[in-house]
MDAnalysis code that builds the backbone (N, CA, C; Angstrom):
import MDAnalysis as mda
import numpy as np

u = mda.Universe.empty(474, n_residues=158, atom_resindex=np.repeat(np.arange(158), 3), trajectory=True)
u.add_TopologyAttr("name", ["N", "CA", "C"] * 158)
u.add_TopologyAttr("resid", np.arange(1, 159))
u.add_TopologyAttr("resname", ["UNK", "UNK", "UNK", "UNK", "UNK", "UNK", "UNK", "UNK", "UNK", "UNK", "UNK", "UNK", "UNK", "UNK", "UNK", "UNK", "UNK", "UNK", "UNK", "UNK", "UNK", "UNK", "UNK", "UNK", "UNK", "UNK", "UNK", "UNK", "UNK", "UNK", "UNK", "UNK", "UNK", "UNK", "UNK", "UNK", "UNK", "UNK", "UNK", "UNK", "UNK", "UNK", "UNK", "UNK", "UNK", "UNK", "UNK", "UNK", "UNK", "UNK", "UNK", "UNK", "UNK", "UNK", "UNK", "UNK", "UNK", "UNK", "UNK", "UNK", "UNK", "UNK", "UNK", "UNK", "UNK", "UNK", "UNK", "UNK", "UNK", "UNK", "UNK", "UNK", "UNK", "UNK", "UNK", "UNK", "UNK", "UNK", "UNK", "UNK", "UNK", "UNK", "UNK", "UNK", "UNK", "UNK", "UNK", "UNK", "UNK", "UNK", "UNK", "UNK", "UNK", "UNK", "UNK", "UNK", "UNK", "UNK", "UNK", "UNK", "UNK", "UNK", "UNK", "UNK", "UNK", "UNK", "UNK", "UNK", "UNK", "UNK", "UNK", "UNK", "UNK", "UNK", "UNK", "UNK", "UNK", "UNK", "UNK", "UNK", "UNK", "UNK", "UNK", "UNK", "UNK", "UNK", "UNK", "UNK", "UNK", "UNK", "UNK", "UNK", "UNK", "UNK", "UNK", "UNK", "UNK", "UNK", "UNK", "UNK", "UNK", "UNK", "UNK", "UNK", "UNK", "UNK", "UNK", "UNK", "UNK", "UNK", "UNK", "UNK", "UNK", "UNK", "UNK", "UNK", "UNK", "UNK"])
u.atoms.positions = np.array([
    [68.519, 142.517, 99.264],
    [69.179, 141.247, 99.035],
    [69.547, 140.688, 100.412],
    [69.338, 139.338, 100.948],
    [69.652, 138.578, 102.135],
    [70.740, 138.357, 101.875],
    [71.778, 137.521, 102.739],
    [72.785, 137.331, 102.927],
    [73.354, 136.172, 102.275],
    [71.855, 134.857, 101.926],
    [72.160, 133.861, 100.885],
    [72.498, 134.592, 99.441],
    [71.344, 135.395, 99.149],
    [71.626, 135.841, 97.880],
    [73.191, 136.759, 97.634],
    [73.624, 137.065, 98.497],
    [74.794, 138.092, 98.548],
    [75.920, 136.384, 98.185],
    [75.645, 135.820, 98.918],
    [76.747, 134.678, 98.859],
    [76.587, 134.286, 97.635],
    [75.821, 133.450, 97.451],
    [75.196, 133.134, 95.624],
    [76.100, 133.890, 94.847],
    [75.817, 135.390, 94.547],
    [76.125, 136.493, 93.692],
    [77.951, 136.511, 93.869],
    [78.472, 136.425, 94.957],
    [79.515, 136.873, 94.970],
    [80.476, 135.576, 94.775],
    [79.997, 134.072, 94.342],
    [80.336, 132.854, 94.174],
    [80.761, 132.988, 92.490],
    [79.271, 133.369, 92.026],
    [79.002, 133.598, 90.436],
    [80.036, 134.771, 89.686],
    [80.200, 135.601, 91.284],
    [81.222, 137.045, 89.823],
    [82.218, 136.371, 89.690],
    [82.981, 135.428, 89.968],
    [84.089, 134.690, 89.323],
    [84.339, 134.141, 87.983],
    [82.684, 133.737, 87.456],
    [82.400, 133.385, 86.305],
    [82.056, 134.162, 85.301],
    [81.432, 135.286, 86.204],
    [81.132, 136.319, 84.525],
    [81.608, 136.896, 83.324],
    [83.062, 136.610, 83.660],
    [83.944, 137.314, 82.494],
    [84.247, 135.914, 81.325],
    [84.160, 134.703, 81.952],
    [83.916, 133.080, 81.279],
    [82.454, 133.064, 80.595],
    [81.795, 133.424, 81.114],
    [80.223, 133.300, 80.759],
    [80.102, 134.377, 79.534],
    [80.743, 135.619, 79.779],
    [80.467, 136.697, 79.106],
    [81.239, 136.728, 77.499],
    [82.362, 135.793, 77.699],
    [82.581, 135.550, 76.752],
    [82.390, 133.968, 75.815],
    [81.944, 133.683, 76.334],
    [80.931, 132.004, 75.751],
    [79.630, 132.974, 75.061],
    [79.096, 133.639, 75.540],
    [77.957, 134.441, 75.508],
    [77.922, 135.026, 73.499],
    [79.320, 135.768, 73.717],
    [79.837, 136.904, 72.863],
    [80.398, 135.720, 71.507],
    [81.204, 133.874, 71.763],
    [81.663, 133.028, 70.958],
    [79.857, 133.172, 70.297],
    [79.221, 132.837, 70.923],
    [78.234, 132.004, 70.477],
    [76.944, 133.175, 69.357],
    [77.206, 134.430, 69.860],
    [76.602, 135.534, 69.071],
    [77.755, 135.904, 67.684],
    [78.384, 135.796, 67.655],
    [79.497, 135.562, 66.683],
    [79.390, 134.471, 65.496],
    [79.236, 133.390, 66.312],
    [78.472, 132.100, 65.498],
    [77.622, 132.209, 64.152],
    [76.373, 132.574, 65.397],
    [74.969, 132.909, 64.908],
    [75.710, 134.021, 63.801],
    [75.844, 135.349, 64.030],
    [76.375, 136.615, 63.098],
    [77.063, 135.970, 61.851],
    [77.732, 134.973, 62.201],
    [78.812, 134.427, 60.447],
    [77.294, 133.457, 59.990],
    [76.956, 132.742, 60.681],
    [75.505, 131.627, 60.056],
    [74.985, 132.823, 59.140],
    [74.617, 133.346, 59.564],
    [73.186, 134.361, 59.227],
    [73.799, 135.519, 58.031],
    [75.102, 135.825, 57.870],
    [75.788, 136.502, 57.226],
    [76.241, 135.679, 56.054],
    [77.335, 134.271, 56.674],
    [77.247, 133.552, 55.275],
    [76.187, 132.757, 54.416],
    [74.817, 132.690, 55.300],
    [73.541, 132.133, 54.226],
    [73.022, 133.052, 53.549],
    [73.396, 134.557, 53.515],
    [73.262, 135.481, 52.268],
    [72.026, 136.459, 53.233],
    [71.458, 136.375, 54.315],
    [69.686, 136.768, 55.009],
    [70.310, 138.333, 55.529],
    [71.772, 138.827, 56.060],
    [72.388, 139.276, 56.634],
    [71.986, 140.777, 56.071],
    [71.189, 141.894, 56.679],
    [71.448, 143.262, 56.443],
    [71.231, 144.140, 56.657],
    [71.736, 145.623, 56.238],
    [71.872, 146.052, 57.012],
    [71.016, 146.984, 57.318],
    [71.018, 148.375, 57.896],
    [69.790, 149.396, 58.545],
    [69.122, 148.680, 59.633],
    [68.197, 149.243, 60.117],
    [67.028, 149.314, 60.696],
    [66.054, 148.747, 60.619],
    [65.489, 148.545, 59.736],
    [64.297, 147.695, 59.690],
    [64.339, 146.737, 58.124],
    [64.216, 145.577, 59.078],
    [64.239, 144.063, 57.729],
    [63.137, 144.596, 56.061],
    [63.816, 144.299, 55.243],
    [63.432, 144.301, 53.717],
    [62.903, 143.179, 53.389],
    [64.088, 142.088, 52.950],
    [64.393, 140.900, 52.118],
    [64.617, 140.005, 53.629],
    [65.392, 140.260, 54.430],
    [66.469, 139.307, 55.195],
    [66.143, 139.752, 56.372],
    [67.468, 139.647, 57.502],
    [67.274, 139.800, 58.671],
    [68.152, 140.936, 59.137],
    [67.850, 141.966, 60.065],
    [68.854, 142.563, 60.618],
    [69.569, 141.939, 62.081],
    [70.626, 142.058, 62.078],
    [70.978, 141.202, 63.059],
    [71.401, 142.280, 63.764],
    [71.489, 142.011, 65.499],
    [71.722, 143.333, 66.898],
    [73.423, 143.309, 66.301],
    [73.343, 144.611, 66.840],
    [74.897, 145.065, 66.613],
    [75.374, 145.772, 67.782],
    [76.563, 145.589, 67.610],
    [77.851, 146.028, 69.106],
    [77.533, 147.838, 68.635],
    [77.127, 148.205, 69.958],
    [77.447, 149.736, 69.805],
    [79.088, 149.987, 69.864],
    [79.907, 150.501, 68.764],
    [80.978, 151.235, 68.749],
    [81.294, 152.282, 70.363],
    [82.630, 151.470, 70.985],
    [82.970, 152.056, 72.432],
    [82.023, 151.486, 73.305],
    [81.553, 149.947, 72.870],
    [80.958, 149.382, 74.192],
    [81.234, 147.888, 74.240],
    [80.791, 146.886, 74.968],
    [81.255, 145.498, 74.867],
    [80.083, 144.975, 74.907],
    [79.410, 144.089, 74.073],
    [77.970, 143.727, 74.275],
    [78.107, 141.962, 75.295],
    [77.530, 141.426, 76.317],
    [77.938, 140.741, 76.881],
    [76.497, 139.603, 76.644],
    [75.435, 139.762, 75.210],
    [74.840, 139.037, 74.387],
    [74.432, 138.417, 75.700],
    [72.811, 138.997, 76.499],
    [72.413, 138.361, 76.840],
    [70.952, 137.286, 76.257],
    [71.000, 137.830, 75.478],
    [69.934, 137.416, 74.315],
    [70.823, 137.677, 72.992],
    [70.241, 136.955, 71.814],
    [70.609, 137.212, 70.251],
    [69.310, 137.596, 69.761],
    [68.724, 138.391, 69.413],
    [67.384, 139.100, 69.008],
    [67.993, 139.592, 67.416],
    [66.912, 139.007, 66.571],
    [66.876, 139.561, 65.340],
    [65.928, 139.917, 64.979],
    [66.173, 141.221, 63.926],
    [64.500, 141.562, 63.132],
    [64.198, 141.159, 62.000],
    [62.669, 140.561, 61.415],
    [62.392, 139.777, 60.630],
    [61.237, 140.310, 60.081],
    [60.983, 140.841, 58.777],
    [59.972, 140.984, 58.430],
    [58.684, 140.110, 58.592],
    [59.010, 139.345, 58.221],
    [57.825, 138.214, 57.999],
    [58.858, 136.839, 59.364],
    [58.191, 137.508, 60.827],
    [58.792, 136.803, 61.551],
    [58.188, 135.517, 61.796],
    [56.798, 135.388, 61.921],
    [55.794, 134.140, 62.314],
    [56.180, 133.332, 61.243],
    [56.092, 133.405, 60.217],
    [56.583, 132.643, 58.427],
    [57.893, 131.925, 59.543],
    [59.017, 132.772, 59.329],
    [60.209, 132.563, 59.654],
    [60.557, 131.334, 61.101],
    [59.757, 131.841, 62.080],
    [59.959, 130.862, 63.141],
    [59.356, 129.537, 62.656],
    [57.867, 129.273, 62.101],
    [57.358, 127.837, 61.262],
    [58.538, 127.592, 60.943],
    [59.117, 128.291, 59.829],
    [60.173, 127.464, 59.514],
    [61.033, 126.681, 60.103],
    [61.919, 127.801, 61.196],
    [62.880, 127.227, 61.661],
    [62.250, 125.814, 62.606],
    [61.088, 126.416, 63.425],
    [60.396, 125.113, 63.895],
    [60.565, 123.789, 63.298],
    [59.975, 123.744, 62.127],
    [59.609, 122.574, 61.222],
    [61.379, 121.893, 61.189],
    [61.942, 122.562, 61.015],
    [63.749, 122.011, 61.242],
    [64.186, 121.815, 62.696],
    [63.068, 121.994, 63.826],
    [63.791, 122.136, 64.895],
    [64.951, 123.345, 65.776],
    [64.630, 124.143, 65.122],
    [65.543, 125.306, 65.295],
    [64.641, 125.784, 66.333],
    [64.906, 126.466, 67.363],
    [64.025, 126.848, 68.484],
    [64.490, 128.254, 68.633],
    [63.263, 129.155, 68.814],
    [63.233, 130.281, 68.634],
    [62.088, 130.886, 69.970],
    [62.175, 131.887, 69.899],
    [60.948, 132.383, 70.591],
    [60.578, 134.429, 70.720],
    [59.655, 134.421, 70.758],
    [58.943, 135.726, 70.499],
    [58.840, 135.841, 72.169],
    [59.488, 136.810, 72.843],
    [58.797, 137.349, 74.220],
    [57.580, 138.396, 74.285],
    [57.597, 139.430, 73.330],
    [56.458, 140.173, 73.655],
    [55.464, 140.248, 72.121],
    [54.752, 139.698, 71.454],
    [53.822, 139.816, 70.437],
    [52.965, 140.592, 70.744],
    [52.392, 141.052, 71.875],
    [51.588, 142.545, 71.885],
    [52.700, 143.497, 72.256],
    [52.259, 144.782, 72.182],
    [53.263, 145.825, 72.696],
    [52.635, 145.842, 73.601],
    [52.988, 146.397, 74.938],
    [52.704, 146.933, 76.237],
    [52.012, 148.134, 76.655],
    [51.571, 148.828, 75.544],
    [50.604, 149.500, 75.365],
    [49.179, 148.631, 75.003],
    [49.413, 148.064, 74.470],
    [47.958, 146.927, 73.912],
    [47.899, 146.258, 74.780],
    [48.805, 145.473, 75.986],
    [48.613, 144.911, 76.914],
    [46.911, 145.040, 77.751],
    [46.066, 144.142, 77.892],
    [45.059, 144.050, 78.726],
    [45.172, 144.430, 80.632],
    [46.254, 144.764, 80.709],
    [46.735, 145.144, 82.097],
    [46.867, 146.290, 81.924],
    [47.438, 147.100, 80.773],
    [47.579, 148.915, 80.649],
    [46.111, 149.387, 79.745],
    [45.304, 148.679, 79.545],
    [44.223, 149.190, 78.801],
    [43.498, 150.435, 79.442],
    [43.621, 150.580, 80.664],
    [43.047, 151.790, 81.248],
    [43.953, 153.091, 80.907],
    [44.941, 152.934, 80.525],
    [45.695, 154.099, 80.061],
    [45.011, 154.820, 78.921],
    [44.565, 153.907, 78.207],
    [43.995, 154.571, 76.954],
    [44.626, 154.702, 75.967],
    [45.647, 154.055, 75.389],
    [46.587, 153.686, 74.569],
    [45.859, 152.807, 73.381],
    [45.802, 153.238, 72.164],
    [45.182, 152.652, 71.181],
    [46.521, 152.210, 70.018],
    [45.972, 151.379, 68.993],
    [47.038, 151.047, 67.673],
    [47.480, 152.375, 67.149],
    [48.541, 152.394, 67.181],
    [49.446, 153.279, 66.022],
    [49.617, 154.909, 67.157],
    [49.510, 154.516, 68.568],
    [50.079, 155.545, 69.557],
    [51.824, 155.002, 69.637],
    [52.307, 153.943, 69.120],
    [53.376, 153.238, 69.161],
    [53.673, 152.867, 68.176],
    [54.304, 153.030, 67.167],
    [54.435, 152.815, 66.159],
    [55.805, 151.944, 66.172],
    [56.486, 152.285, 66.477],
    [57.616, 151.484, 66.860],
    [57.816, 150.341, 67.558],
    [57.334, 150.342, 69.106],
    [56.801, 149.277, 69.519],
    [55.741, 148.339, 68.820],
    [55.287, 148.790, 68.007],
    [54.648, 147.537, 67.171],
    [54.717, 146.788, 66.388],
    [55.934, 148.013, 65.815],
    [56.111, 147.415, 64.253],
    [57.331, 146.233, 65.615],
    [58.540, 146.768, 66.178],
    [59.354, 145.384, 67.008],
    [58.353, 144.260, 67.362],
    [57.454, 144.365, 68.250],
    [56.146, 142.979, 68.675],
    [56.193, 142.350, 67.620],
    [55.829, 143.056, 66.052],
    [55.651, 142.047, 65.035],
    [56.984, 141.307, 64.547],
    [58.220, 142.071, 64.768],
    [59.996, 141.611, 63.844],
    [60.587, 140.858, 64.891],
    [60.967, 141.306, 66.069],
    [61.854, 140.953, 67.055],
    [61.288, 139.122, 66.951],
    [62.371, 138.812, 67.190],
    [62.937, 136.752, 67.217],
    [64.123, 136.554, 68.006],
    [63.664, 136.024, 68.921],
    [65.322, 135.981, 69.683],
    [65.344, 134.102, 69.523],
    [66.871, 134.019, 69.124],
    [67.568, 132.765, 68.600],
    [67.923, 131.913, 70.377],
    [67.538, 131.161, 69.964],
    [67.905, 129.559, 70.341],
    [69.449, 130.181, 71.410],
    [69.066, 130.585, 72.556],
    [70.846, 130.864, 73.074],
    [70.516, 130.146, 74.400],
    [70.996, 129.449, 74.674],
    [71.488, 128.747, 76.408],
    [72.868, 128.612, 76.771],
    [73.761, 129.824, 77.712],
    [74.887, 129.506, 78.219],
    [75.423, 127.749, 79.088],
    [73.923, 127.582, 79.180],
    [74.246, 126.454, 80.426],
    [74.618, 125.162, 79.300],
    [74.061, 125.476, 77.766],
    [74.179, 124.619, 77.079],
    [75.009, 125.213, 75.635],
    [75.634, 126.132, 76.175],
    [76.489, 126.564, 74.971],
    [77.220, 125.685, 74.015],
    [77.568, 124.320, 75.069],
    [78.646, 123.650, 73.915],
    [77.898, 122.700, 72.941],
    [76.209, 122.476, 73.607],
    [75.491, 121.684, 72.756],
    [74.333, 122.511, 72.309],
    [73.481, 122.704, 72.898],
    [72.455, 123.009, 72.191],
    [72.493, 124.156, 71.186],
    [73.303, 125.221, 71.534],
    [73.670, 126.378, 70.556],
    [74.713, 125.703, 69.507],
    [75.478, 125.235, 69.511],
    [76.171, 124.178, 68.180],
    [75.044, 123.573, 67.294],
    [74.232, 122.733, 67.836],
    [72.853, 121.872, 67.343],
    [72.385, 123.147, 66.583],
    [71.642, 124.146, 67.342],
    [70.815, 125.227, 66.576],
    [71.416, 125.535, 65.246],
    [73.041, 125.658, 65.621],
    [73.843, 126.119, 64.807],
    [74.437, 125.608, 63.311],
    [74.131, 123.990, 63.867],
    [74.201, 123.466, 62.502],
    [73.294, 123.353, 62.053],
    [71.540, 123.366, 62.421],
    [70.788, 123.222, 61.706],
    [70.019, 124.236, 61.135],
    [70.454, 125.254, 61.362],
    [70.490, 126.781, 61.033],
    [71.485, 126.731, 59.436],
    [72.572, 126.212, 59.865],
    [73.381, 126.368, 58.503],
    [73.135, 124.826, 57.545],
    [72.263, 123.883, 57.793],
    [72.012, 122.715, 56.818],
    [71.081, 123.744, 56.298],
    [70.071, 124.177, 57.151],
    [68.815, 124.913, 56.698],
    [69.232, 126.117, 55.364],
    [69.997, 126.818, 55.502],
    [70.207, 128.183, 54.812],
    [69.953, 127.593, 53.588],
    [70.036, 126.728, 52.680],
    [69.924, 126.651, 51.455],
    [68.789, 126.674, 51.026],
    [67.424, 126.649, 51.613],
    [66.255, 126.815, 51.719],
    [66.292, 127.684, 52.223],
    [66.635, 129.117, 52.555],
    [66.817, 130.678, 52.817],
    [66.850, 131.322, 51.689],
    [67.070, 130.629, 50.550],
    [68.096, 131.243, 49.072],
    [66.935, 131.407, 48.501],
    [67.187, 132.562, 47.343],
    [65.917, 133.737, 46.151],
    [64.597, 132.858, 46.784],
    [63.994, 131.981, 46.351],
    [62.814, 131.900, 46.223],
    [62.782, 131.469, 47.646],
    [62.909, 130.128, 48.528],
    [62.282, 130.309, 49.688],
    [62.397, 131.340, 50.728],
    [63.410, 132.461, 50.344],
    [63.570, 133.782, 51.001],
    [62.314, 135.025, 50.717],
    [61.924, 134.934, 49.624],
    [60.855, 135.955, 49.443],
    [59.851, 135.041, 49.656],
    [59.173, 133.969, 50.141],
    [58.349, 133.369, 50.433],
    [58.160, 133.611, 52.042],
    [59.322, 133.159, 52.440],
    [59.493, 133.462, 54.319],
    [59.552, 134.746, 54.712],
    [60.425, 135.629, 54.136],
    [61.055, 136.988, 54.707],
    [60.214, 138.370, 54.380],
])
């Protein structure tokens, strides 16, 4: 690290405990949305609905992402798309399937886990820089949306 970046960094730790908790309002949000439109549950891997990330017990999660798992995630983002809800998938191959690790020799179902996440993982609409708007926006149109979440367009999407 140079001496700009040291300055930068040591400007910003003033803010992190402000940031960290805007971070933590706004994953809270999302957690009651997604809990009171009925999608909310629980275990390991999505059924019907969504599992939403959870606070490890004896730790503080400082929500740098909101990542949920979704059975039927591609269905699910169209959706939210088509409403404007903005979403995004970071890794849809696993990193074993990656065309850069192919010389490893890593074939389907050496990862089973990592694949089945590539296909569930959805991380929600989060911008600190725009916490007071654009995550509100997501937020209400996330909760106009939920009523089209309910029995039938839920086993259609999920």
């Amino acid at each position: 690290m140079d001496g700009f970046q040291g300055a930068v960094l040591q400007v910003k730790l003033k803010y992190i405990a402000g940031w960290t908790e805007a971070r933590r309002g706004v994953a809270a949000r999302y957690h009651a949305l997604f809990t009171k439109a009925g999608l909310a549950e629980s275990g390991t891997y999505p059924e019907r609905g969504v599992v939403l990330p959870r606070e490890v017990k004896g730790a503080r999660h400082v929500w740098h992402q909101y990542v949920i798992r979704v059975a039927r995630r591609d269905a699910l983002r169209e959706f939210l798309a088509a409403r404007k809800i903005g979403s995004e998938v970071f890794y849809p191959i696993p990193l074993h399937m990656q065309d850069a690790l192919k010389g490893l020799g890593y074939k389907e179902g050496d990862f089973p886990e990592a694949e089945r996440a590539a296909r569930e993982v959805l991380r929600c609409r989060y911008s600190l820089s725009c916490a007071r708007t654009s995550n509100r926006q997501w937020s209400r149109r996330l909760q106009s949306s939920a009523h089209s979440f309910k029995p039938s367009a839920l086993s259609l999407l999920l």
